[in-house]
N, CA, C and O atoms as a GROMACS GRO file, in nm:
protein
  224
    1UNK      N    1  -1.438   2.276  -2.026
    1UNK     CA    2  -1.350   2.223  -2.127
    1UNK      C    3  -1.205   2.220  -2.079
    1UNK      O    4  -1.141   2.116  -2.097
    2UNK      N    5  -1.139   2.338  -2.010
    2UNK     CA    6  -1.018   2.322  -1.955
    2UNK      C    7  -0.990   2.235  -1.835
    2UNK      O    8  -0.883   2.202  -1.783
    3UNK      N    9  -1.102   2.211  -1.809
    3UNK     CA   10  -1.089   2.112  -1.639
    3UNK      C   11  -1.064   1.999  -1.701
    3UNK      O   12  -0.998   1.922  -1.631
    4UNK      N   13  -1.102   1.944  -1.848
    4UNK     CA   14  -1.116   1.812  -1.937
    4UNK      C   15  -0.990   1.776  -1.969
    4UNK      O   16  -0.966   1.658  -1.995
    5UNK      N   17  -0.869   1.893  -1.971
    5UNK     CA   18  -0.746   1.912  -2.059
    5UNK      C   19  -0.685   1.864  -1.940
    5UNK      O   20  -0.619   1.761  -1.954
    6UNK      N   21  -0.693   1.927  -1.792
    6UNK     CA   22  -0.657   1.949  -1.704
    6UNK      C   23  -0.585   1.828  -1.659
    6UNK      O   24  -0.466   1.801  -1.644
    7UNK      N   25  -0.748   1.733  -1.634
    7UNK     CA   26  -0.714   1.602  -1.576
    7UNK      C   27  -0.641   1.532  -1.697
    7UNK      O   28  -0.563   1.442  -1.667
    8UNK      N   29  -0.651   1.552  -1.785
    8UNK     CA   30  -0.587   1.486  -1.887
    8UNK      C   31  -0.506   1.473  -1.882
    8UNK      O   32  -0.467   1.360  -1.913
    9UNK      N   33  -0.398   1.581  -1.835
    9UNK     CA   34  -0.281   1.615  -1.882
    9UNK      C   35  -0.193   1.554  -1.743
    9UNK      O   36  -0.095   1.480  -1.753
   10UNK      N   37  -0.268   1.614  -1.585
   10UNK     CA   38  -0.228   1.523  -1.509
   10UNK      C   39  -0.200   1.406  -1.512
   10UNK      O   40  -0.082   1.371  -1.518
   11UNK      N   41  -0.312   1.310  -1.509
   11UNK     CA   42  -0.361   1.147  -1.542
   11UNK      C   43  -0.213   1.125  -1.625
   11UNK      O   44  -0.130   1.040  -1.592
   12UNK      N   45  -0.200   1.204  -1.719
   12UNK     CA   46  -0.078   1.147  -1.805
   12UNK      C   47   0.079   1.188  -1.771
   12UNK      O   48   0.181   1.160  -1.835
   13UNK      N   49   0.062   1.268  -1.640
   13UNK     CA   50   0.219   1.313  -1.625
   13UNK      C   51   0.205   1.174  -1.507
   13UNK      O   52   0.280   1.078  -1.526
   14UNK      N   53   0.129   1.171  -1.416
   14UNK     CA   54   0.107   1.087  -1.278
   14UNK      C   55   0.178   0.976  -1.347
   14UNK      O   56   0.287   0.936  -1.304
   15UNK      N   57   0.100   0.905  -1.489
   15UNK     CA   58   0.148   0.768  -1.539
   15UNK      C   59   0.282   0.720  -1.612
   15UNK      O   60   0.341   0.613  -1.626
   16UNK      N   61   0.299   0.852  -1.652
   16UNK     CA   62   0.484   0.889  -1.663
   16UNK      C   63   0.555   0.870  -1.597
   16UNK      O   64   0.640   0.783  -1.616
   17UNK      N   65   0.550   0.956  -1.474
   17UNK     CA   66   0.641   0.970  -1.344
   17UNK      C   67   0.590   0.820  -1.269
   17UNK      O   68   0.647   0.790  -1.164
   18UNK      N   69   0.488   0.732  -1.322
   18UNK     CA   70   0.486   0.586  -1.240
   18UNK      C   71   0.584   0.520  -1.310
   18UNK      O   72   0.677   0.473  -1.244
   19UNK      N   73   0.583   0.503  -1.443
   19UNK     CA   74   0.677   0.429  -1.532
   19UNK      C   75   0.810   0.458  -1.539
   19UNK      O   76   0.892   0.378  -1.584
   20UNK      N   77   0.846   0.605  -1.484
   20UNK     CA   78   1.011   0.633  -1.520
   20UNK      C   79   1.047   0.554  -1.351
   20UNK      O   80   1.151   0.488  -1.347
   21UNK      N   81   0.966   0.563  -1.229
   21UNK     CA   82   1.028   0.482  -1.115
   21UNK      C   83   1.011   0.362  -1.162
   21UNK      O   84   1.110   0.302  -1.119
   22UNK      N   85   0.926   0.263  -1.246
   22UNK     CA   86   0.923   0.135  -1.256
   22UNK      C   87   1.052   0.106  -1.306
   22UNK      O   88   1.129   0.019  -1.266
   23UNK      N   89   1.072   0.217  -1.430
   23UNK     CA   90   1.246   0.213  -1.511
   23UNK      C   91   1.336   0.191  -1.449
   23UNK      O   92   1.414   0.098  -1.467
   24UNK      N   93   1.344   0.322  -1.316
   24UNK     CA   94   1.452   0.284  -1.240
   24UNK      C   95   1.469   0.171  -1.139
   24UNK      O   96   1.563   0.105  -1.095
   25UNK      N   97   1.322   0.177  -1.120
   25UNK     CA   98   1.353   0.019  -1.019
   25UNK      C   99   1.410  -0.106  -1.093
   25UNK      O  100   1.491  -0.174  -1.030
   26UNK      N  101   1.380  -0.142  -1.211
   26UNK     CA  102   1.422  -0.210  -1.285
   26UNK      C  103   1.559  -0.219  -1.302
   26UNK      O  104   1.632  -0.309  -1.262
   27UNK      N  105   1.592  -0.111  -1.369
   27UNK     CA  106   1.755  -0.063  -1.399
   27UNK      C  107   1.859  -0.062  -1.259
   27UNK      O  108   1.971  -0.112  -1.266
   28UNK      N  109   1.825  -0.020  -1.176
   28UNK     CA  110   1.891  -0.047  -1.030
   28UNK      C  111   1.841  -0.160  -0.966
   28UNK      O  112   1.912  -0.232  -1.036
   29UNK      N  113   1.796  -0.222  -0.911
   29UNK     CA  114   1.741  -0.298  -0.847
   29UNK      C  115   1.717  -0.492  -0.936
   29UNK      O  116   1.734  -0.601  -0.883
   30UNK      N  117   1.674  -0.458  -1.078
   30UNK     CA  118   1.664  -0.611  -1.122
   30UNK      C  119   1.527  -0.639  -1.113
   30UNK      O  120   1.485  -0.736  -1.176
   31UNK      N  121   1.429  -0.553  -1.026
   31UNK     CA  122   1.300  -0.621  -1.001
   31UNK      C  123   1.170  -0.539  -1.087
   31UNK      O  124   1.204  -0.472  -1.185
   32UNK      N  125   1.014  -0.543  -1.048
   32UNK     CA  126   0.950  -0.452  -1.183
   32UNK      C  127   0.886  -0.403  -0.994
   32UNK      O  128   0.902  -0.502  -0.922
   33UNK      N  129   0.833  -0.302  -0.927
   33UNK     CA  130   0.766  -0.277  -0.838
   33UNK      C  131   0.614  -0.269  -0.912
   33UNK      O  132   0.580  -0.174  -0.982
   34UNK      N  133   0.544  -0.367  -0.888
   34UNK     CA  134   0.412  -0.370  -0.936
   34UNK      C  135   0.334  -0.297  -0.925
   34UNK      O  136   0.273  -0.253  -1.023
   35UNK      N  137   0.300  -0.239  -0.737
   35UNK     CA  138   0.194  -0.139  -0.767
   35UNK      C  139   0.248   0.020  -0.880
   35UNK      O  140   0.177   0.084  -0.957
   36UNK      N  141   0.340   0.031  -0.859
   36UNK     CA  142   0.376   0.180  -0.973
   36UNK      C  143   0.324   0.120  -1.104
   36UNK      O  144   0.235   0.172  -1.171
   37UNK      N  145   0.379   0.021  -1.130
   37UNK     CA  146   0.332  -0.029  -1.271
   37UNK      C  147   0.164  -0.027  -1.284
   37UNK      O  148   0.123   0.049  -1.372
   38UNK      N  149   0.052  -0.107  -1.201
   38UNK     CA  150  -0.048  -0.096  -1.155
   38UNK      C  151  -0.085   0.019  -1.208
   38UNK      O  152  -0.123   0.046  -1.322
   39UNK      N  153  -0.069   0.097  -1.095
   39UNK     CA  154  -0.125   0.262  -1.116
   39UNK      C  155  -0.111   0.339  -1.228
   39UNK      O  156  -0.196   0.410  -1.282
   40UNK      N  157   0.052   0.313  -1.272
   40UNK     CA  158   0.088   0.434  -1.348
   40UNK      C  159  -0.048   0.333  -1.514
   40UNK      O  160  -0.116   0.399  -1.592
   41UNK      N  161  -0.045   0.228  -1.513
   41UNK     CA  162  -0.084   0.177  -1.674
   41UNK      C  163  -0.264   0.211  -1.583
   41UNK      O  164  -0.332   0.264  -1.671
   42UNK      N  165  -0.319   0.204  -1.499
   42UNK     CA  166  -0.436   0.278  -1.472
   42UNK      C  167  -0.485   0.413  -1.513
   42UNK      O  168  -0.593   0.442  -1.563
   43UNK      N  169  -0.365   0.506  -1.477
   43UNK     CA  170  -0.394   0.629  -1.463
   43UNK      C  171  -0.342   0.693  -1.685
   43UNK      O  172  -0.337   0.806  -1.734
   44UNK      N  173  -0.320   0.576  -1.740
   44UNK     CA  174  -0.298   0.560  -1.826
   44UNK      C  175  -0.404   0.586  -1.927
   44UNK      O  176  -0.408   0.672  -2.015
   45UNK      N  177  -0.521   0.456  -1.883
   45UNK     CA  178  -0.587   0.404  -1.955
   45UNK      C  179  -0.683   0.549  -1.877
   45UNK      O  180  -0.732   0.636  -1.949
   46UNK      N  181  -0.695   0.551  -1.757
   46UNK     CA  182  -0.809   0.667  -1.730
   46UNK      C  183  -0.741   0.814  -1.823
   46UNK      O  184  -0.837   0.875  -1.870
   47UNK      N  185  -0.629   0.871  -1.852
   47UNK     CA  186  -0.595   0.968  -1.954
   47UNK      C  187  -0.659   0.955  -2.071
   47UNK      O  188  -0.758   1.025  -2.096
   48UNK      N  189  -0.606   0.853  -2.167
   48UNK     CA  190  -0.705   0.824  -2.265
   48UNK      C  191  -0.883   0.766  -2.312
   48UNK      O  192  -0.932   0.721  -2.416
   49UNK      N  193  -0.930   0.793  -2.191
   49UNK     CA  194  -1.067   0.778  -2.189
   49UNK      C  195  -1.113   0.871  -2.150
   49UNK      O  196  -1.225   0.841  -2.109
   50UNK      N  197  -1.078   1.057  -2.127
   50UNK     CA  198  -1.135   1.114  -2.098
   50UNK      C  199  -1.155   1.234  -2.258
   50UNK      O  200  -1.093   1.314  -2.329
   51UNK      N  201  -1.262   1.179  -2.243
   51UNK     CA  202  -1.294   1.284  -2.423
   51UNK      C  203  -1.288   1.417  -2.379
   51UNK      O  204  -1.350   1.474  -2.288
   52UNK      N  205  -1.138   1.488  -2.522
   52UNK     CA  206  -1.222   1.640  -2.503
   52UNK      C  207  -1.181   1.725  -2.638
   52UNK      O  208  -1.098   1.815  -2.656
   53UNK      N  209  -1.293   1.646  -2.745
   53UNK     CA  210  -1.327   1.683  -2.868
   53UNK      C  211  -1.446   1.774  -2.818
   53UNK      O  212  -1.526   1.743  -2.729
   54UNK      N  213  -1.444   1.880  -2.883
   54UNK     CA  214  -1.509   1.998  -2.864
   54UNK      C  215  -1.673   1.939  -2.988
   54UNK      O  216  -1.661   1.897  -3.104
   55UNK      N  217  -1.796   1.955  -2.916
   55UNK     CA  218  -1.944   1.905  -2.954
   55UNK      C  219  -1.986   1.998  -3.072
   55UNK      O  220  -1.973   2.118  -3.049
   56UNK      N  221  -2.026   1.969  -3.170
   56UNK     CA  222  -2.040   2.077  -3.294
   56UNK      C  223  -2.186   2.060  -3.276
   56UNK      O  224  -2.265   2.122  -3.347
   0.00000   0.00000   0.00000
């Protein structure tokens, strides 16, 4: 159950820390760097697809 939280919680910092460099590339630069965007909205969608409602 904690290994469930685990990746969870990773998966969702990884897709954070992709989107705050997409921010800054944006904000400095003018441009969007795709693969961060890519990954980080991947590692996104894999966070919220990992169930961990406890089985009654």
């Amino acid at each position: 159950m904690k290994l469930k939280w685990t990746l969870k919680i990773v998966f969702l910092i990884c897709a954070i820390l992709c989107s705050v460099i997409v921010g800054i590339m944006y904000t400095k630069l003018s441009f969007i760097d795709w693969p961060y965007a890519i990954v980080g909205f991947v590692f996104l969608i894999i966070s919220f697809a990992i169930p961990v409602k406890k089985k009654v």
